[in-house]
TIKOLPA-34280 format. One record per residue: residue number from 1; residue in three letters; x, y, z of N, C-alpha, C, O in turn. Coordinates in steps of 0.001 Angstrom, whole numbers, plus 500000, padded with zeros to 6 digits. Layout:
// residues N
<rec k="NUM" r="ALA" n_c1="X" n_c2="Y" n_c3="Z" ca_c1="X" ca_c2="Y" ca_c3="Z" c_c1="X" c_c2="Y" c_c3="Z" o_c1="X" o_c2="Y" o_c3="Z"/>
...
***
This chain:
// residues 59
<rec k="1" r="UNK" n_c1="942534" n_c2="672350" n_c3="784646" ca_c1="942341" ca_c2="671539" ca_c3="785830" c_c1="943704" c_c2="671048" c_c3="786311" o_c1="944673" o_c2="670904" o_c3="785565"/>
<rec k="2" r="UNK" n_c1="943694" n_c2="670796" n_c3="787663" ca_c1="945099" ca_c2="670461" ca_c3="788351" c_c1="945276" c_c2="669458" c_c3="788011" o_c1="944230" o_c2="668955" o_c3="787601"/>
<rec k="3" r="UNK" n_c1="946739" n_c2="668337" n_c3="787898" ca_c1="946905" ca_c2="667208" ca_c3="787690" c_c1="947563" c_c2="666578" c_c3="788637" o_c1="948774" o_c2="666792" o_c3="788587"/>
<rec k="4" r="UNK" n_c1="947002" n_c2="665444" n_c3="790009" ca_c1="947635" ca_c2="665125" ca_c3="790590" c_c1="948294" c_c2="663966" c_c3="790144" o_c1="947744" o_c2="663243" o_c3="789313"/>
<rec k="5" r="UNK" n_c1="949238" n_c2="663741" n_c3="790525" ca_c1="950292" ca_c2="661914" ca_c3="790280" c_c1="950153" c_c2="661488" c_c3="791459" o_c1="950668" o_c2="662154" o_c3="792356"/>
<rec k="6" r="UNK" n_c1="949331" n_c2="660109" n_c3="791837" ca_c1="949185" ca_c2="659050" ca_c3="792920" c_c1="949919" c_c2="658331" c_c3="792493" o_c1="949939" o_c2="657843" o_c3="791363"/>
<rec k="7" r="UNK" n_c1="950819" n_c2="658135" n_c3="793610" ca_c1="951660" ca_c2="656900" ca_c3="793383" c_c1="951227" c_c2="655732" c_c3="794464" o_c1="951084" o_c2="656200" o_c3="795593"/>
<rec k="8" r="UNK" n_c1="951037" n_c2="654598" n_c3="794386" ca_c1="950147" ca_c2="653777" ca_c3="795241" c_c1="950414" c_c2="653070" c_c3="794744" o_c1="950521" o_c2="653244" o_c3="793530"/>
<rec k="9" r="UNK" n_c1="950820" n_c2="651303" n_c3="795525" ca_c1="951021" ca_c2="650131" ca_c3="794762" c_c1="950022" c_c2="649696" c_c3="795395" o_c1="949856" o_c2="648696" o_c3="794697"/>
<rec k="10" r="UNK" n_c1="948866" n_c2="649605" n_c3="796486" ca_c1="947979" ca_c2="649005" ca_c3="796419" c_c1="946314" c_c2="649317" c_c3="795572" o_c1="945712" o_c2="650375" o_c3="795754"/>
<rec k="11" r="UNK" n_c1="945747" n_c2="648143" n_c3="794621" ca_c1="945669" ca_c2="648276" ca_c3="793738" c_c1="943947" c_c2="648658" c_c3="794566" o_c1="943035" o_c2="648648" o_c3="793739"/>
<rec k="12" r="UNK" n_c1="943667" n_c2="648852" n_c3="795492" ca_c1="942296" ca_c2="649422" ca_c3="796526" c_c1="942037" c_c2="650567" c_c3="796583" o_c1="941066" o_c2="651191" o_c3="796155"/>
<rec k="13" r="UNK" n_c1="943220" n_c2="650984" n_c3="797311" ca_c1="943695" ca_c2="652415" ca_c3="797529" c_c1="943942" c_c2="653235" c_c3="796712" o_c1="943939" o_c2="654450" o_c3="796913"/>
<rec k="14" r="UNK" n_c1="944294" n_c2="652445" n_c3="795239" ca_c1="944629" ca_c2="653157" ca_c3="794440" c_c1="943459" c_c2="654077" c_c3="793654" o_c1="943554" o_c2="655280" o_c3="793411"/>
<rec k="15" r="UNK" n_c1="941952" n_c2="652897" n_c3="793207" ca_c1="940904" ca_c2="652908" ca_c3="793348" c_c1="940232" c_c2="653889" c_c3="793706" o_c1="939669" o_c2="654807" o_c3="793111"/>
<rec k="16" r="UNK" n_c1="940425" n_c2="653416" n_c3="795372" ca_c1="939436" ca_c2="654746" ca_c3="795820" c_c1="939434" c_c2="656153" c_c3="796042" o_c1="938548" o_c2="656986" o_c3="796235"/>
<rec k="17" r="UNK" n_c1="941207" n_c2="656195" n_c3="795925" ca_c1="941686" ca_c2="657708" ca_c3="795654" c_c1="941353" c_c2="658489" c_c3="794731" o_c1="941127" o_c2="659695" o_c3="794824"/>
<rec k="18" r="UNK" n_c1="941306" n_c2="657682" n_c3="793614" ca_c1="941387" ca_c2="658546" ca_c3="792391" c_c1="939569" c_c2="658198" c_c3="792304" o_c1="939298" o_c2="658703" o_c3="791214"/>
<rec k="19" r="UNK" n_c1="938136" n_c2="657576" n_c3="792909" ca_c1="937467" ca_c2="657878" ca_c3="792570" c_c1="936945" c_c2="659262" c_c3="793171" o_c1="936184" o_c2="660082" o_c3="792658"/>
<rec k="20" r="UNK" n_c1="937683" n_c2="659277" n_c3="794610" ca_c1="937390" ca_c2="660864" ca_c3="795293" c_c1="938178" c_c2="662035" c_c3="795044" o_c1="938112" o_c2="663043" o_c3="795748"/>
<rec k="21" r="UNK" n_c1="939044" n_c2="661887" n_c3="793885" ca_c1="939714" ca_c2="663108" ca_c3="793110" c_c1="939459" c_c2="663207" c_c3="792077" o_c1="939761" o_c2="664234" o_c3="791468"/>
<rec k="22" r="UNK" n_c1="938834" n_c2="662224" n_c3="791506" ca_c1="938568" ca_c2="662567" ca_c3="790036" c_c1="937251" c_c2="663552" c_c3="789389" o_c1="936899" o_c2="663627" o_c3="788212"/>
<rec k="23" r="UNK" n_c1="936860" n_c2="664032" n_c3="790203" ca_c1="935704" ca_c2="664938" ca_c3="789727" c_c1="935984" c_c2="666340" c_c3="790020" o_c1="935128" o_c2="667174" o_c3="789722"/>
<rec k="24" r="UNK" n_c1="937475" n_c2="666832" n_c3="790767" ca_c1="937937" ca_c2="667888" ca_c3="791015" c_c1="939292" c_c2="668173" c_c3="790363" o_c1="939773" o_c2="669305" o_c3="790368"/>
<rec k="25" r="UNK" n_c1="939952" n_c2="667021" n_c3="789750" ca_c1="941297" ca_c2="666863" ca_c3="789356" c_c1="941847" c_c2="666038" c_c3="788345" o_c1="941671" o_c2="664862" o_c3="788665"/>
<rec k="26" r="UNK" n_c1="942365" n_c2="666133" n_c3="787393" ca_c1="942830" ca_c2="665169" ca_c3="786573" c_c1="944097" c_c2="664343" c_c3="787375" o_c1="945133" o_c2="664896" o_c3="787743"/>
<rec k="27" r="UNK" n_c1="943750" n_c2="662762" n_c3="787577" ca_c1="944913" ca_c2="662189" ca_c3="788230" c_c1="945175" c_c2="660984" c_c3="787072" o_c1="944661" o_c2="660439" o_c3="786096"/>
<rec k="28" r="UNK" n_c1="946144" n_c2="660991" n_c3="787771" ca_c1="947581" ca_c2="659875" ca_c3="786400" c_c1="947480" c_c2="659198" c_c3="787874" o_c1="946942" o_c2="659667" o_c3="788877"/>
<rec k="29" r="UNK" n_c1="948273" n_c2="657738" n_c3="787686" ca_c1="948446" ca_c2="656564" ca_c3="788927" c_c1="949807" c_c2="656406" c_c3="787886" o_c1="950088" o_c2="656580" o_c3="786701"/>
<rec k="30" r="UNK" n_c1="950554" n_c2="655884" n_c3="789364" ca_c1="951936" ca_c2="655324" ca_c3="789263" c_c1="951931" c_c2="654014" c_c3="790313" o_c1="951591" o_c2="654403" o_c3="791431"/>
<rec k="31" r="UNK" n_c1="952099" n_c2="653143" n_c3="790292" ca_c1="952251" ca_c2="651513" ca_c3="791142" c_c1="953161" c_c2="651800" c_c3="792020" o_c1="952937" o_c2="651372" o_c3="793152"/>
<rec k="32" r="UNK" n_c1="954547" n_c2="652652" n_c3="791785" ca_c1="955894" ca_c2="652870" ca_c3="792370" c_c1="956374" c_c2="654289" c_c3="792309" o_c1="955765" o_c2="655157" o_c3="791683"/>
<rec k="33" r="UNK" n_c1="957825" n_c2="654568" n_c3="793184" ca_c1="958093" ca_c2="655463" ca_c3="792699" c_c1="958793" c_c2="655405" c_c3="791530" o_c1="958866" o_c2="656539" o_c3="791057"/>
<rec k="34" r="UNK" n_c1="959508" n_c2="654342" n_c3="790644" ca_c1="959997" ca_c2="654303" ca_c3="789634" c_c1="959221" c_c2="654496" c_c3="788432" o_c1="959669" o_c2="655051" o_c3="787428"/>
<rec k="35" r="UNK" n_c1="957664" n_c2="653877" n_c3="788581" ca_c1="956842" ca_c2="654243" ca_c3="787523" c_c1="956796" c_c2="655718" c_c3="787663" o_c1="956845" o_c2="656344" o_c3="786604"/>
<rec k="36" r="UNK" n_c1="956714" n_c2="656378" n_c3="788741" ca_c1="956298" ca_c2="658025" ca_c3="789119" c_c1="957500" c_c2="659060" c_c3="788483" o_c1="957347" o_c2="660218" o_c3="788094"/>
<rec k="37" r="UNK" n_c1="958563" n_c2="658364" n_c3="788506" ca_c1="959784" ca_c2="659417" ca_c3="788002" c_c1="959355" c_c2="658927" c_c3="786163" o_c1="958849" o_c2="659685" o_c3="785336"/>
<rec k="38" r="UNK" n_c1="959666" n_c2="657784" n_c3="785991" ca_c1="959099" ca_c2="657935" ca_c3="784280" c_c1="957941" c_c2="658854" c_c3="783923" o_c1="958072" o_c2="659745" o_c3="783083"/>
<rec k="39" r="UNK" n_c1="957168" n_c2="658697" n_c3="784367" ca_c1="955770" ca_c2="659673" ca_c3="784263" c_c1="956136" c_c2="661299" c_c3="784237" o_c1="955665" o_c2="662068" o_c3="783398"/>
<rec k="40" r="UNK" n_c1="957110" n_c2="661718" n_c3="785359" ca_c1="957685" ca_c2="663172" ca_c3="785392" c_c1="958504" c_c2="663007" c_c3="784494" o_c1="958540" o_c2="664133" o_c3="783997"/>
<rec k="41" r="UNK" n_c1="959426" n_c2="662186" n_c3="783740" ca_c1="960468" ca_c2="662682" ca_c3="782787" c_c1="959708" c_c2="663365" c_c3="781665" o_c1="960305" o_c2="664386" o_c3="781323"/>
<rec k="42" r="UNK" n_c1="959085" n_c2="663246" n_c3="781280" ca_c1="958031" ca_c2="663741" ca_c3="779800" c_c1="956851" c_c2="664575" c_c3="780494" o_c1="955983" o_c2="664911" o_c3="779687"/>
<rec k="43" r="UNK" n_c1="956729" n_c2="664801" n_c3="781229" ca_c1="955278" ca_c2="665610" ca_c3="782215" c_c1="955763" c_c2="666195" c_c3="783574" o_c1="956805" o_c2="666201" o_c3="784230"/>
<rec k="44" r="UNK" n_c1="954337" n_c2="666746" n_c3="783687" ca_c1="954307" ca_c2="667399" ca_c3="784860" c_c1="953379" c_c2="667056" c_c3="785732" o_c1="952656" o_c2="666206" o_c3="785211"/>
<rec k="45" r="UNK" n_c1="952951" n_c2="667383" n_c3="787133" ca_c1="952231" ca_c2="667121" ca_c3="788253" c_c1="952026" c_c2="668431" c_c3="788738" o_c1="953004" o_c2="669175" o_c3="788804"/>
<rec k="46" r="UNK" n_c1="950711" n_c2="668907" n_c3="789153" ca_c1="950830" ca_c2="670216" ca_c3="790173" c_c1="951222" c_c2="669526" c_c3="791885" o_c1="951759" o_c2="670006" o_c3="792884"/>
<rec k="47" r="UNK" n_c1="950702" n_c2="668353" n_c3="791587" ca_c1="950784" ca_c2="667488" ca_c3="793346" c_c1="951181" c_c2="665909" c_c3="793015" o_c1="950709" o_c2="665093" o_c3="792224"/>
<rec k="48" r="UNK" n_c1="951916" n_c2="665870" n_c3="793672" ca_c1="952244" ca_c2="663913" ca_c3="794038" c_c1="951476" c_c2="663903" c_c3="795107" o_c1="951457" o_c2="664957" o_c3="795742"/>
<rec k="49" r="UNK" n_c1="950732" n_c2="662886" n_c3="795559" ca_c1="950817" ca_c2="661622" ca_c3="796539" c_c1="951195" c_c2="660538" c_c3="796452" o_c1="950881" o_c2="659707" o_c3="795600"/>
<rec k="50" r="UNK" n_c1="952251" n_c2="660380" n_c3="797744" ca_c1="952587" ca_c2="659175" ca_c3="797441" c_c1="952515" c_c2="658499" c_c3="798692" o_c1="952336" o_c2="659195" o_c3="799692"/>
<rec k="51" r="UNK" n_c1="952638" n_c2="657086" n_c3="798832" ca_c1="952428" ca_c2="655908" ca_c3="799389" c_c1="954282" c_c2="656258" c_c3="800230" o_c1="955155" o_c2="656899" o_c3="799643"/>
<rec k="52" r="UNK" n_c1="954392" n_c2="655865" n_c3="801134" ca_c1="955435" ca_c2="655830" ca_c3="801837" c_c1="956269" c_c2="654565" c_c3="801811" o_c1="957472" o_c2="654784" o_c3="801951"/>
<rec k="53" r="UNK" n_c1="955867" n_c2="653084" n_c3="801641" ca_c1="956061" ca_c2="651841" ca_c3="801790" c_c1="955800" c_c2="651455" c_c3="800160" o_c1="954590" o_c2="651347" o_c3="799958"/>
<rec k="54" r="UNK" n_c1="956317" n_c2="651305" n_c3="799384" ca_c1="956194" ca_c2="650394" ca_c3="798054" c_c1="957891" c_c2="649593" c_c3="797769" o_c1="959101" o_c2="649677" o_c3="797981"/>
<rec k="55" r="UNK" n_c1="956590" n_c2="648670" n_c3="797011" ca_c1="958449" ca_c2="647888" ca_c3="795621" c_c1="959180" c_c2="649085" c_c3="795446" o_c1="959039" o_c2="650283" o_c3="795692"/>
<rec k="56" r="UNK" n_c1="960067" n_c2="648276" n_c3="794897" ca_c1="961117" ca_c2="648722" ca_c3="794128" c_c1="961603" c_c2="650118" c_c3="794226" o_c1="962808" o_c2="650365" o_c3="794209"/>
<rec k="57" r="UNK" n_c1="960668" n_c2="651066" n_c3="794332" ca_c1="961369" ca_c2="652292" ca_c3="794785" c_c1="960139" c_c2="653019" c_c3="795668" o_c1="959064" o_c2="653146" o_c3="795082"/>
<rec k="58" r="UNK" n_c1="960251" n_c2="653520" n_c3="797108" ca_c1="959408" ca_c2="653722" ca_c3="797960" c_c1="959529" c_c2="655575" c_c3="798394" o_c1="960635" o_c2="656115" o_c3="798413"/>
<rec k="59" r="UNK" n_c1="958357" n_c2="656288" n_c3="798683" ca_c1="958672" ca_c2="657596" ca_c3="798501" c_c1="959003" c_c2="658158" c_c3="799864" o_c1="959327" o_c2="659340" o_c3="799983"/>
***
């Protein structure tokens, strides 16, 4: 199964994304893009989404 990485700091959106991908896709959540690059140092993603506007590091 594919593995997407959502990166999303709102904690709604984050929610409802992954309840309408999760029955087609294995998804991981990241808050930021800084949580999202830790997550890729040790792994992989077939797809990011990401949020355009976040903390600390924005995609």
């Amino acid at each position: 199964m594919a593995t997407i990485l959502l990166v999303e700091d709102d904690a709604s959106m984050r929610l409802l994304t992954c309840t309408k991908l999760r029955p087609y896709y294995t998804v991981v959540t990241a808050n930021d893009g800084s949580e999202a690059l830790e997550y890729l140092e040790n792994r992989r993603a077939d797809l990011i989404v990401a949020d355009v506007m976040m903390p600390r590091m924005d995609g």
